[in-house]
N, C-alpha and C positions, 0 to 999 in steps of 0.2 A: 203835572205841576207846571203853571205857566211861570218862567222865571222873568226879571227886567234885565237882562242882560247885556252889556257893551261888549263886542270882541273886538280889538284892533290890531294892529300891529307896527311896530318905531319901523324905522328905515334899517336901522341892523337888523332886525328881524325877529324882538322880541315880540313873542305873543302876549297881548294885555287884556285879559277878562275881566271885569269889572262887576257887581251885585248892590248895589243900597240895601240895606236894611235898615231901616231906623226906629228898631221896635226898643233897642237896649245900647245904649252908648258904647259899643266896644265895635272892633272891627278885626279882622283875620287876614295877615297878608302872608302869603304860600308861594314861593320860587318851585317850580318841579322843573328838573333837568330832563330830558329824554333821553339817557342815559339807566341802565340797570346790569340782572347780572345775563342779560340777552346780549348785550354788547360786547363782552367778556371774552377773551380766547383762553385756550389751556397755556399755562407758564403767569396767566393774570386773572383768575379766577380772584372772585372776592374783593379786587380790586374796586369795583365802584363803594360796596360797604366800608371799606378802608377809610374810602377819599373823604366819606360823610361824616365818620369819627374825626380825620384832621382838619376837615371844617370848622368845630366848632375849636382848635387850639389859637385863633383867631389872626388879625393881623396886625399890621402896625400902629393902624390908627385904634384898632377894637384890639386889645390883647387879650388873649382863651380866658385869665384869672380874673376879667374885669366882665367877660362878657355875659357870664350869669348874673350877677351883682348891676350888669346896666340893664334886664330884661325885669327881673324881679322886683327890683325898687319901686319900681312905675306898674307894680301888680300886673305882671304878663306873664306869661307862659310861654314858652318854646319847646319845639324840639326837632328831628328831623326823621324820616325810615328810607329806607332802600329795598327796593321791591325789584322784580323781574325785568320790566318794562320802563321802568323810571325811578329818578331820587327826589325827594321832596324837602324845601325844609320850611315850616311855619314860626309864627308867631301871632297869638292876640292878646292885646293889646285894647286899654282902656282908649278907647278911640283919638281922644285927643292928644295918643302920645303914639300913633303909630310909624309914624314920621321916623320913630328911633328904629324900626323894624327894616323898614324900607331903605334910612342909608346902610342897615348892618348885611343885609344883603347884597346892596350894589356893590360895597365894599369886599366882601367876602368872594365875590365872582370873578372879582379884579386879582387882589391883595392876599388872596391864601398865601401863607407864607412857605410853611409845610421843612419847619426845621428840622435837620438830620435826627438830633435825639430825640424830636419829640415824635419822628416817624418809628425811631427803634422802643419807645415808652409805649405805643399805642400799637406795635407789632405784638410786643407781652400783653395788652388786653385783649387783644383778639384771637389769641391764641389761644389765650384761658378758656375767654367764651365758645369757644370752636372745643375747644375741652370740655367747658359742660355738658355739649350737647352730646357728649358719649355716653352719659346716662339718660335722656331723654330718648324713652323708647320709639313715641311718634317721630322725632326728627330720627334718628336713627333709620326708621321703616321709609320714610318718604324719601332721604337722600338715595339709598338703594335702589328703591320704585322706580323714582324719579329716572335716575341713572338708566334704569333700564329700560326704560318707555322712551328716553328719547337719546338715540346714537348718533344722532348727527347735525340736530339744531342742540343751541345753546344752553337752550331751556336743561340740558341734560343735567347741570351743576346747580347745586345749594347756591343760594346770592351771599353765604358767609364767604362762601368759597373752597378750595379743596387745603386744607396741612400744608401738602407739599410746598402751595403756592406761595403761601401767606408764610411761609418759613425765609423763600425765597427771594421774594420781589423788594426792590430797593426804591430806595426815595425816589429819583428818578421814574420810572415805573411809575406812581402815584403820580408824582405834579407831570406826566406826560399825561395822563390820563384824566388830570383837572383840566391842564390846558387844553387838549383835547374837546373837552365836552361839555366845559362849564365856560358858555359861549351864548349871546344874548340871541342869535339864533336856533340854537337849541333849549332854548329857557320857554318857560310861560310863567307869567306873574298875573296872580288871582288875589285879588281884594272884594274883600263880602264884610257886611258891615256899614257903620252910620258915616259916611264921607258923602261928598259933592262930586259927581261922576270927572266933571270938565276938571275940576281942583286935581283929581288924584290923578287924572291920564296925562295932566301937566307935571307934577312931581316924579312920577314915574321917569318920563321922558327929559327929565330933566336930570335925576338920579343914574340912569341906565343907558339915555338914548348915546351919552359919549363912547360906549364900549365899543371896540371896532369886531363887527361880525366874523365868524370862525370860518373853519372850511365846512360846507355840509356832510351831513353824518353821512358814515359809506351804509347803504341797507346791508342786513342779513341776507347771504345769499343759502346759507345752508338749509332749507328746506329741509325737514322731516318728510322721509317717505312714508308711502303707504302701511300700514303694519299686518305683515302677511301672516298672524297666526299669536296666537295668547303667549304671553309671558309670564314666569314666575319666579318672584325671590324671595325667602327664608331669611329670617335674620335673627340672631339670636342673641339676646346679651341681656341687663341687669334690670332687676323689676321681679314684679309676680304677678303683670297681667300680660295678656296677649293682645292682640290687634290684628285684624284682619281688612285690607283695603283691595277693593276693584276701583282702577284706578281707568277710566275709559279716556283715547282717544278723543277730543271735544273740538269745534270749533270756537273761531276769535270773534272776541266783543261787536266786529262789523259785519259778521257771515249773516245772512237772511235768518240761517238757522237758531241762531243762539235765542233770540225771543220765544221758541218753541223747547228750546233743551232750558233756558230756565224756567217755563212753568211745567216742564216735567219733574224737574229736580222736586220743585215746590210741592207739586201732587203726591211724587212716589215716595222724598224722603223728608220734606217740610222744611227744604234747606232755602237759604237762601244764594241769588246768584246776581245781584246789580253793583258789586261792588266786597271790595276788602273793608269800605266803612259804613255797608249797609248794616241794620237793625237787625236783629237775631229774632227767638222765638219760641216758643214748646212747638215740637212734631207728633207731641200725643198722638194726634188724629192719622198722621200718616201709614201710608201703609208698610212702610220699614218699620218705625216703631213698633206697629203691631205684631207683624211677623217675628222681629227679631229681640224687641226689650220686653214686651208686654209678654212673651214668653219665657222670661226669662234667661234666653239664650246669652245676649247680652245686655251688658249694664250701661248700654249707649250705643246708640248710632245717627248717623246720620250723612248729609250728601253735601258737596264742596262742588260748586262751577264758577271762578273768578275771573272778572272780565280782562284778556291780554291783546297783544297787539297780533303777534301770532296763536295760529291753532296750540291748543294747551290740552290739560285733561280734567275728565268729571269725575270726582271720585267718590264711592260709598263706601263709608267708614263704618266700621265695628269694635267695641272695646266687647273683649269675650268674658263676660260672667264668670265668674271663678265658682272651681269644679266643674262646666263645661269644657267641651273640645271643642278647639278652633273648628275641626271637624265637620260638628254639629252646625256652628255658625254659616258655615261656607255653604252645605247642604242647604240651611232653609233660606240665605239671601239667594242663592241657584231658582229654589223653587219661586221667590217670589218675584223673581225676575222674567222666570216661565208665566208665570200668570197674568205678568204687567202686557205678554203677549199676548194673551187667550182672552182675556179681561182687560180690555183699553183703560184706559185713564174714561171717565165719564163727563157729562158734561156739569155735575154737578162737584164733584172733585175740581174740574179745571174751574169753576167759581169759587171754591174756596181757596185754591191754590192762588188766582189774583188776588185774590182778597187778601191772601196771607202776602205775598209780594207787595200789595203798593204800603200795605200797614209797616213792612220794613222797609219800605223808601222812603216812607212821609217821616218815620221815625230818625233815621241817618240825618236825613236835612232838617231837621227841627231845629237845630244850631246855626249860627255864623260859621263857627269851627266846620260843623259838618256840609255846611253847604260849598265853602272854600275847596275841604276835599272834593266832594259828589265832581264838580266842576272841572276841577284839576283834572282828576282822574281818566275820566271824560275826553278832555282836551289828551293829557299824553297817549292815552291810549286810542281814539280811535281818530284823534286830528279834530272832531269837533266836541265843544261842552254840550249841543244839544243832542247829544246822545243819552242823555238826562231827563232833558225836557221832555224829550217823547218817549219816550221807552215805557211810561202806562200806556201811551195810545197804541203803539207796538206790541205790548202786550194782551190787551184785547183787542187784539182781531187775531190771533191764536185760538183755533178751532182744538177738539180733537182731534180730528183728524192729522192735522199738523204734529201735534204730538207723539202719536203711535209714529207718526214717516220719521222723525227723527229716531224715535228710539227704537227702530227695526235698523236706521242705517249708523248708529254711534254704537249701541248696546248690544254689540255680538261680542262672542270670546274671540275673533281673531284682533278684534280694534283695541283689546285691554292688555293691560299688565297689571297680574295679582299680587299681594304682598302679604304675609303674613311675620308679623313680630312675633320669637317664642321666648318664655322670659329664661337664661338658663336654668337648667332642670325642669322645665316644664315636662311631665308627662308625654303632652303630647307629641315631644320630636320625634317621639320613638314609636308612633302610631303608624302601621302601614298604609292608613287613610289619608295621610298627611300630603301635602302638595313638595312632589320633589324640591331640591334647592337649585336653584336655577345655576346653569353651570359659566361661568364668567370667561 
């Protein structure tokens, strides 16, 4: 996808990408912070999600009650997410009014005000929310997972965060952690959409370029080590289906390898892997589907590899057909992961696997909206947006060959950690088949 792209940067150190589009009169302008829940330590878990929610209670000039009521009159949409790797917040905007976007943000990086009561109001909503996820079996499986696959990078924690923390941390706490990071050197501002390149990187800089640059972010130094051997966790709580995940050691969005671990994803489970806002899809054709739904084993599966800034993980998911055993599931994704060895991926498989990859890239970006993200994304994560632009060319010239080297060196059982959801009372906890519970 050839994009017309402007990258620059103010003298504080915003990053400013820039797109035209002038197919539809609207434009998208997207802050992402480099800040997520990788940055996090224990005692501040969750803390970036927090700071997103007291973003929008507004500031002096923009007050929270008025700031939905100034985006929507002008028929715009906002909103913001908090991911691993980074915080984002958009807005689009009927083009000729995005100007309201742009000062709501410079303002908002400035001016968070981050009122005591209104930190203890929004403490009660994320609590709740951190409460609901006690019945949501997948988040339930992947916090645990999660937790257990990684001991010593960051990645270990939910980006809600942990109870404890979110019980604990005080106002303070928060605007240390705005002030902190919401810094026009840690910022990128992406505008895609019908504007005048020179006009917006003047308002920008005119909007933003006063902010005085922060200290630089400290890196991550905790490094995940090697994982010497499979792991497994048991989880048991509310529902009546089960879940079964292999949850694989992966490389990060800039490794050589990842071009090749996403068209295997693509081949073996029809998943997608260019992004959190790529295009979805049927995996009919794959060869997990086959093995494991078309069998009726289960009533879903499929494969997750999302681009980070550190090594993360690939994971093959399963929802377990009711009246099977997790059991059964586990046995035949084993077997068909035996055979992805004995039976490579083909080379006719790896052309339908691009074929299925660029149809959900071209799909993502078919938007303003979605091109802002693709862009953003891009930039926080791997430091350049044409990580974008080439990544079809990157993707073909991925041989098989390439593909079998990666999945002999990620898809062994010492690089995984397995997961199985049982819902209470399921039969099968009490199967001597069952995968012990991993001991804490």
């Amino acid at each position: 996808m050839a994009l017309a792209v402007t990258k620059t940067q103010l003298d504080n150190g915003l990053t400013v990408v820039l797109k035209e589009m002038h197919h539809a009169p609207v434009a998208t302008f997207m802050v992402w912070y480099r800040v997520g829940s990788r940055n996090e330590i224990p005692g501040r878990t969750g803390v970036s999600h927090w700071v997103e929610h007291m973003m929008f209670k507004g500031t002096p000039q923009h007050p929270g009650h008025l700031l939905d009521r100034i985006i929507s009159r002008e028929g715009g949409h906002w909103n913001a997410f908090t991911w691993l790797d980074y915080t984002a917040y958009y807005e689009t905007m009927p083009a000729d009014r995005i100007d309201i976007a742009l000062r709501l943000e410079a303002d908002r990086m400035a001016n968070t005000a981050m009122l005591p009561d209104e930190v203890e109001s929004e403490r009660t909503v994320i609590l709740q929310e951190r409460a609901m996820y006690a019945n949501e079996p997948r988040f339930l499986l992947d916090e645990e997972l999660t937790a257990a696959a990684f001991r010593v990078h960051p990645y270990h924690h939910e980006v809600i965060g942990d109870t404890a923390d979110l019980v604990s941390m005080t106002r303070d706490d928060l605007y240390g952690h705005y002030r902190r990071h919401y810094v026009p050197n840690n910022a990128i501002a992406v505008v895609v959409g019908d504007f005048d390149t020179a006009t917006m990187l003047a308002r920008i800089a005119e909007l933003f370029g006063g902010a005085a640059a922060g200290e630089a972010a400290a890196p991550i130094r905790r490094a995940e080590p090697p994982q010497m051997g499979e792991r497994r966790v048991t989880i048991h709580g509310p529902g009546d289906t089960a879940f079964l995940t292999f949850a694989y050691r992966a490389p990060a969005a800039g490794h050589p390898d990842y071009p090749a671990m996403t068209l295997l994803n693509a081949a073996f489970a029809g998943g997608s892997s260019l992004g959190m806002f790529a295009g979805g899809g049927s995996n009919r054709s794959s060869r997990l589907y086959k093995a494991l739904v078309t069998t009726e084993l289960a009533a879903g599966a499929y494969g997750s590899l999302i681009p980070t800034i550190d090594p993360f993980l690939y994971t093959i998911n399963a929802v377990v057909r009711a009246g099977r055993a997790p059991a059964e599931v586990e046995a035949a994704l084993e077997s068909e992961l035996a055979r992805l060895a004995t039976e490579p991926i083909t080379p006719a498989e790896l052309q339908k696997a691009l074929k299925r990859a660029r149809a959900q890239f071209i799909m993502a970006g078919e938007s303003i909206s979605g091109q802002a993200q693709l862009l953003g994304a891009a930039e926080a994560t791997t430091g350049d947006y044409g990580w974008f632009e080439t990544v079809l060319e990157r993707l073909s010239q991925v041989t098989p060959e390439d593909i079998d080297r990666v999945r002999a060196a990620y898809l062994t059982p010492r690089n995984r950690t397995v997961g199985l959801y049982l819902p209470d009372g399921h039969a099968a906890a009490a199967d001597d088949d069952e995968p012990a519970e991993m001991d804490e």
